[in-house]
MARDO-167264 format. One record per residue (C-alpha): z, x, y. Coordinates in Angstrom, 2 decimals. Example, Ala and Ser with C-alpha at 12.3 -4.5 7.8 and 13.67 -1.06 7.14 Angstrom:
<recs>
+---------+---------+---------+
!       z !       x !       y !
+---------+---------+---------+
!    7.80 !   12.30 !   -4.50 !
!    7.14 !   13.67 !   -1.06 !
+---------+---------+---------+
</recs>
This chain:
<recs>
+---------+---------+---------+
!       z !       x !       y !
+---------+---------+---------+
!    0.00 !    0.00 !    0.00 !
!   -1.52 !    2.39 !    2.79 !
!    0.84 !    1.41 !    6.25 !
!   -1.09 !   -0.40 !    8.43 !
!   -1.30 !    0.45 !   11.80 !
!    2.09 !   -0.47 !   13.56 !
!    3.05 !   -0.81 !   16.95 !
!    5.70 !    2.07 !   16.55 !
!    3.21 !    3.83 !   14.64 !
!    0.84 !    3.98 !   16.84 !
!    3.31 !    4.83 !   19.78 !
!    4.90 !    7.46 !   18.31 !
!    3.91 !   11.20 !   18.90 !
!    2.36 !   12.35 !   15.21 !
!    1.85 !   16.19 !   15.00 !
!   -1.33 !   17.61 !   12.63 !
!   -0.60 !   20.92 !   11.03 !
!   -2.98 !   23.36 !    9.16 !
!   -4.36 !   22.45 !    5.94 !
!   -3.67 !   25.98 !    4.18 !
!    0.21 !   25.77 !    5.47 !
!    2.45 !   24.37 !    8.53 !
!    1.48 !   27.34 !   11.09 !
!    4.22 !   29.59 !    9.99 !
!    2.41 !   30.87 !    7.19 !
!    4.51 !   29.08 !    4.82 !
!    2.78 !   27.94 !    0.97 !
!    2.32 !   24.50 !    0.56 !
!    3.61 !   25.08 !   -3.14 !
!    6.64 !   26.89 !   -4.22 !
!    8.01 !   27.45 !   -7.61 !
!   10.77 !   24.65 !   -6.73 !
!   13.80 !   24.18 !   -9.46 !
!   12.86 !   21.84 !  -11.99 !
!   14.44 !   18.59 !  -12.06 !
!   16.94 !   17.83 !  -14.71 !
!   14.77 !   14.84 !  -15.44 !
!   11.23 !   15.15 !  -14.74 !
!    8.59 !   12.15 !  -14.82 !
!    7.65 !   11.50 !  -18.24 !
!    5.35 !    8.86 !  -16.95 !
!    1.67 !    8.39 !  -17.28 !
!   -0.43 !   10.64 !  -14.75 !
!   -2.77 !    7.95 !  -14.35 !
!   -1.93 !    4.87 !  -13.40 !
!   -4.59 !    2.35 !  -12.17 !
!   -4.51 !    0.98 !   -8.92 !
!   -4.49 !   -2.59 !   -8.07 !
!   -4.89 !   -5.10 !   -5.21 !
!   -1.39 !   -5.00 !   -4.26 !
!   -0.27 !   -1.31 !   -5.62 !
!   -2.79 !    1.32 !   -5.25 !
!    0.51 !    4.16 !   -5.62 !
!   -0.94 !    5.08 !   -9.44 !
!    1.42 !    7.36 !  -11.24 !
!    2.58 !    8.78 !   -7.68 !
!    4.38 !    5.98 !   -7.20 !
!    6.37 !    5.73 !  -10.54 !
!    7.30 !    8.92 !   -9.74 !
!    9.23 !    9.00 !   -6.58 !
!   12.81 !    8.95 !   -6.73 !
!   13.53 !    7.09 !   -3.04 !
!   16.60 !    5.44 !   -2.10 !
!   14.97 !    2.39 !   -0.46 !
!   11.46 !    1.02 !   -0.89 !
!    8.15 !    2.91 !   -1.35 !
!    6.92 !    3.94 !    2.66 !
!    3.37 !    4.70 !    2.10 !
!    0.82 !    4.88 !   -0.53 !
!   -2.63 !    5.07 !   -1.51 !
!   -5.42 !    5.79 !   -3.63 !
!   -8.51 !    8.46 !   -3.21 !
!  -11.70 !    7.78 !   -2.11 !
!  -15.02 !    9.26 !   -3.44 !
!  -16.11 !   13.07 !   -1.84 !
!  -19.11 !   15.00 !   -1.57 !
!  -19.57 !   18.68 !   -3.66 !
!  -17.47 !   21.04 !   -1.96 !
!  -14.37 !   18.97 !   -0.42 !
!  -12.79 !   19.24 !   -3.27 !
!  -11.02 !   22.46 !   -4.40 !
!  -11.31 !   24.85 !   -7.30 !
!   -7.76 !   24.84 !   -8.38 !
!   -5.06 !   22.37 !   -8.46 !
!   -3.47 !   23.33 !   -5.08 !
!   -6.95 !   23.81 !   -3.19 !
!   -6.42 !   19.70 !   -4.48 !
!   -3.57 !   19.67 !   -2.75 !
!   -4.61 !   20.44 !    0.41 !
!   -7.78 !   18.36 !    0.14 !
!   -5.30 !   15.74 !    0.49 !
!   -3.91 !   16.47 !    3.64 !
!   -7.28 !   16.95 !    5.24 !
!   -8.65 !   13.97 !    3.84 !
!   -5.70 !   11.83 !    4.03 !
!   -3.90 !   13.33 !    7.18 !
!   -0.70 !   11.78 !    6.05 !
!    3.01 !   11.95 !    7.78 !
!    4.30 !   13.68 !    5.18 !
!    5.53 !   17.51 !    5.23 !
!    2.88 !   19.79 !    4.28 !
!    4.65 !   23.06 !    2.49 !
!    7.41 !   23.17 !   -0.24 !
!    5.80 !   21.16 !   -2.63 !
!    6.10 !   21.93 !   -6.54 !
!    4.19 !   21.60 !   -9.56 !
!    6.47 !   18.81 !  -11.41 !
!    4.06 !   18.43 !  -14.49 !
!    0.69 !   18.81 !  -15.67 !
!   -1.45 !   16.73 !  -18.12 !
!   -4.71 !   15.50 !  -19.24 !
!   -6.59 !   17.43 !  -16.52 !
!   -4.20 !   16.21 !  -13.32 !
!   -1.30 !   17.45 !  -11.90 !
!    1.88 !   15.95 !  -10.04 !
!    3.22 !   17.59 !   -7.01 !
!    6.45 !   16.67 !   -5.89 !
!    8.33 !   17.30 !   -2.58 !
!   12.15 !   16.89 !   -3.28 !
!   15.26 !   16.27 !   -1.25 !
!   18.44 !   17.05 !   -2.81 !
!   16.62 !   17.56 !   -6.24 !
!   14.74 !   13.61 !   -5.54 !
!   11.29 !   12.85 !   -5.57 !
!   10.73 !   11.70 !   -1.96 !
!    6.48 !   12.77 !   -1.81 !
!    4.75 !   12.60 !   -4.92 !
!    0.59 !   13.44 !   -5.00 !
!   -1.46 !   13.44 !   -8.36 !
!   -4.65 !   15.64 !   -8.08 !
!   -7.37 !   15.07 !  -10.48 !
!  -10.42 !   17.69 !  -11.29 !
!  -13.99 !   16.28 !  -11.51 !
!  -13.52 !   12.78 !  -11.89 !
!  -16.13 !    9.52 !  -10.76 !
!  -17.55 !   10.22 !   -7.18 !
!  -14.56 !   13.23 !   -6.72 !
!  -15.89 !   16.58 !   -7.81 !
!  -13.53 !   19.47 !   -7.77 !
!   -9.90 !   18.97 !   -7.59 !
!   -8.42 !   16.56 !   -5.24 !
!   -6.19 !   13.73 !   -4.73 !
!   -5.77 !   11.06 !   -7.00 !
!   -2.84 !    9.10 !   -5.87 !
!   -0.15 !    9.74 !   -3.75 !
!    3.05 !    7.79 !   -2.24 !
!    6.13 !    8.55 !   -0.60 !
!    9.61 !    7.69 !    0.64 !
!   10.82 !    6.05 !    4.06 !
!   10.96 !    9.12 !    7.17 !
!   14.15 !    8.72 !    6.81 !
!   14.67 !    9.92 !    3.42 !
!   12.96 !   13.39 !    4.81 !
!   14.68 !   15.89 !    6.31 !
!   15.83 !   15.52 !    9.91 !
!   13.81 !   18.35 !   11.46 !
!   10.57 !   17.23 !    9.67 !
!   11.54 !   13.71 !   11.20 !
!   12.12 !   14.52 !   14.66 !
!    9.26 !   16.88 !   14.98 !
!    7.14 !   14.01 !   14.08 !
!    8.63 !   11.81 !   17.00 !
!   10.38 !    9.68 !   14.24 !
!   14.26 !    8.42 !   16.07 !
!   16.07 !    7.99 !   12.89 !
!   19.16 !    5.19 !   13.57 !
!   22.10 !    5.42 !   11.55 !
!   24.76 !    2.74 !   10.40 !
!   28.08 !    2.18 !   11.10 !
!   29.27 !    4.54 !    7.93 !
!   26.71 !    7.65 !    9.44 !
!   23.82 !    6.79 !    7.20 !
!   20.24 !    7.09 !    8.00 !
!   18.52 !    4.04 !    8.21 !
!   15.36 !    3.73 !    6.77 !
!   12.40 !    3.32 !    9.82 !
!   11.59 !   -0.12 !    8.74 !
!   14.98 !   -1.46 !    8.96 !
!   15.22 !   -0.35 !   12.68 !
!   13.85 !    3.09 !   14.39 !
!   12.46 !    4.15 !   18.16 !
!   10.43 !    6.23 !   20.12 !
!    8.88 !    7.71 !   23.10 !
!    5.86 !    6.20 !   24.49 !
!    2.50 !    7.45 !   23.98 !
!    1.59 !   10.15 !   26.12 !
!   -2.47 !    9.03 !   25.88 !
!   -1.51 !    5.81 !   27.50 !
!    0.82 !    7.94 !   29.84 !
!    3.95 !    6.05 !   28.58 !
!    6.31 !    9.31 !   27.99 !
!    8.76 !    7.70 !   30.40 !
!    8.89 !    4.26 !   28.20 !
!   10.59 !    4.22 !   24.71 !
!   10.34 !    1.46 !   22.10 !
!   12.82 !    0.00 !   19.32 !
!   11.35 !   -1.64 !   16.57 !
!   13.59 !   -4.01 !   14.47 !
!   12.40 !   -4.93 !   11.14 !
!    8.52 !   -5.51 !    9.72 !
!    5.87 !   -7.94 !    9.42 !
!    6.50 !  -11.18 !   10.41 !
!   10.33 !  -10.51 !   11.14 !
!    9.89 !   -7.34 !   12.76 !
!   10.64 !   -6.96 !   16.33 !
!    8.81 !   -4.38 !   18.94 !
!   11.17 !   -3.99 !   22.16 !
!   10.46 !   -1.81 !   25.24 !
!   12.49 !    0.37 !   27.32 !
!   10.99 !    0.64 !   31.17 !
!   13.31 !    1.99 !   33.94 !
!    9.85 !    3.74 !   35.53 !
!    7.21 !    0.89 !   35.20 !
!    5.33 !    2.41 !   33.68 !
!    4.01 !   -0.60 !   30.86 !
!    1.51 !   -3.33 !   31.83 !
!    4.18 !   -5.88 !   33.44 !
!    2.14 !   -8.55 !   31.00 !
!    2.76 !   -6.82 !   27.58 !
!    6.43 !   -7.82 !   28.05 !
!    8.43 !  -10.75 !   27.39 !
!   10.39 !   -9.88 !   30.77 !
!   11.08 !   -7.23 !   32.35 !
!   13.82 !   -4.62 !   31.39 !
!   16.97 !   -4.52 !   33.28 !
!   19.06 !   -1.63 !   32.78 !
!   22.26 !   -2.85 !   33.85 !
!   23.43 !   -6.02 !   32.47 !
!   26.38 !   -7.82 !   30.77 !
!   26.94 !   -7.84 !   27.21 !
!   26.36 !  -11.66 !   26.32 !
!   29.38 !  -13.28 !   24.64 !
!   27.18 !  -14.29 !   21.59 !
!   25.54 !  -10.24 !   21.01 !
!   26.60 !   -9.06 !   17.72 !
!   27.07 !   -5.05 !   17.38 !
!   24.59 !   -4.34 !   14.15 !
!   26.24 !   -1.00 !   13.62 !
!   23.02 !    0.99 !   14.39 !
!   23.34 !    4.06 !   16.30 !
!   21.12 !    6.24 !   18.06 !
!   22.75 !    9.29 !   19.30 !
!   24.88 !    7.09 !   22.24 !
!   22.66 !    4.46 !   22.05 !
!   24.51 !    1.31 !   19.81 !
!   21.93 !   -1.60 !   19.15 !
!   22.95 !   -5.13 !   19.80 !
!   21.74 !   -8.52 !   18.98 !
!   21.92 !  -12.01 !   20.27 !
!   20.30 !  -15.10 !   17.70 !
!   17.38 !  -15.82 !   19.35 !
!   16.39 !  -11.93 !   19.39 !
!   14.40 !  -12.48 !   22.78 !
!   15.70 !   -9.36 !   24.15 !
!   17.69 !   -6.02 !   22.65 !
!   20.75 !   -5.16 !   24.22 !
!   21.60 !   -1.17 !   24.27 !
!   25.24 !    0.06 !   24.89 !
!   24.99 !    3.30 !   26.30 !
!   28.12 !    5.73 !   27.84 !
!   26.68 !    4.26 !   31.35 !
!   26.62 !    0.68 !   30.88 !
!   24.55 !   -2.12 !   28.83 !
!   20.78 !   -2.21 !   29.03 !
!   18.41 !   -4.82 !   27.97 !
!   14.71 !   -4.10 !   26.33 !
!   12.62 !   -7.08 !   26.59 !
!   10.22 !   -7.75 !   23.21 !
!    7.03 !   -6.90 !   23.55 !
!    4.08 !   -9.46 !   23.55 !
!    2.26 !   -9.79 !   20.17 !
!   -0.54 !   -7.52 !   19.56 !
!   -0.20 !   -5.59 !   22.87 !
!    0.38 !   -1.88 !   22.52 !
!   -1.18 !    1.42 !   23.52 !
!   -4.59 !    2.43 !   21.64 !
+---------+---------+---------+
</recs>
């Protein structure tokens, strides 16, 4: 289920590294420690209409939900690789995905495919399975691929990405689709904005912070105010943010944001307005 193209997503500042490494010279595979229990699954799983994650996806080890996953399309001679990491690294050019690009391990090898894994605390959190010479897909390159929530990363990979993980009331990172923020997009010259996104789909909530003015006045709801009164009915949901603590009133028209100065509100954006 490749993430479709979300208002946070496409807000937040996404960095592209190198395809060989991350810049520092770093390999994108290291010898790793093996897992005490490594996927004993299938390397090929088929993809369907509502799970295109293949094997990849039986083999991450995330504490929430899948994040992002997909399939491979076809190639022409010579985009593929010649060995199994070459394949590797034909998947992040052809993919581009937000997902680290060095310290990944060989977890297992079968039937003319390999799984790479990149752990976190000895757990599966990326998983890509490249395949050599198969339909439309000569050389080696990726078969299937999936990983965890941004949160499940680690921090600096995260924050270099422009990813504001939250936390909840016990210090734990929340996972980016349960609530998460960022700095506006510098292409639509909205650095001095920052949005909070509250859930997904249909529930999900976008919600904009604009001392500056610096968003269309008619992508918001209303406009922010950054010194308000906590309403009597705002619940504290726990979330933090550095000193940012996110509160909610029922009918969710507006986020309130306790902060050491005061209490802000961030009206919800308009739906399908954001920067392109």
């Amino acid at each position: 289920m490749r993430r479709g193209l979300t208002a946070v997503a496409v807000l937040a500042a996404v960095t592209a590294v190198g395809c060989g490494d991350d810049g520092n010279g770093k390999d994108v595979v290291v010898a790793g420690t093996p897992p005490a229990t490594p996927y004993s699954g299938p390397l090929y799983v088929p993809a369907t209409a509502t799970d295109k994650s293949g094997a990849a996806g039986r083999a991450l080890e995330c504490d929430g939900k899948m994040y992002d996953s997909g399939g491979a399309d076809a190639w022409s001679e010579g985009d593929g690789g010649r060995t199994p990491e070459d394949g590797l690294r034909a998947y992040f050019n052809m993919e581009q995905p937000e997902v680290p690009r060095t310290g990944y391990r060989v977890e297992r090898k079968a039937d003319g495919r390999v799984l790479f894994s990149y752990d976190v605390d000895g757990r599966t959190k990326v998983a890509v399975v490249v395949a050599k010479d198969r339909k439309n897909r000569p050389g080696w390159g990726p078969e299937s691929s999936a990983s965890c929530d941004p949160a499940e990363l680690p921090a600096g990979f995260a924050e270099a990405h422009g990813y504001e993980i939250w936390t909840d009331r016990d210090g734990r990172r929340v996972a980016t689709t349960v609530v998460s923020s960022s700095v506006g997009a510098a292409h639509c010259d909205w650095q001095k904005a920052h949005f909070l996104q509250t859930g997904e789909g249909a529930k999900g909530r976008l919600y904009a912070r604009d001392p500056d003015k610096v968003l269309p006045s008619e992508m918001l709801t209303a406009a922010y105010d950054g010194d308000v009164h906590m309403p009597a009915n705002a619940r504290d949901t726990g979330y933090r943010y550095q000193d940012w603590q996110l509160w909610l009133t029922p009918d969710a028209s507006k986020a309130y944001v306790r902060t050491p100065a005061g209490v802000e509100a961030w009206p919800s954006v308009k739906d399908g307005q954001g920067c392109l």
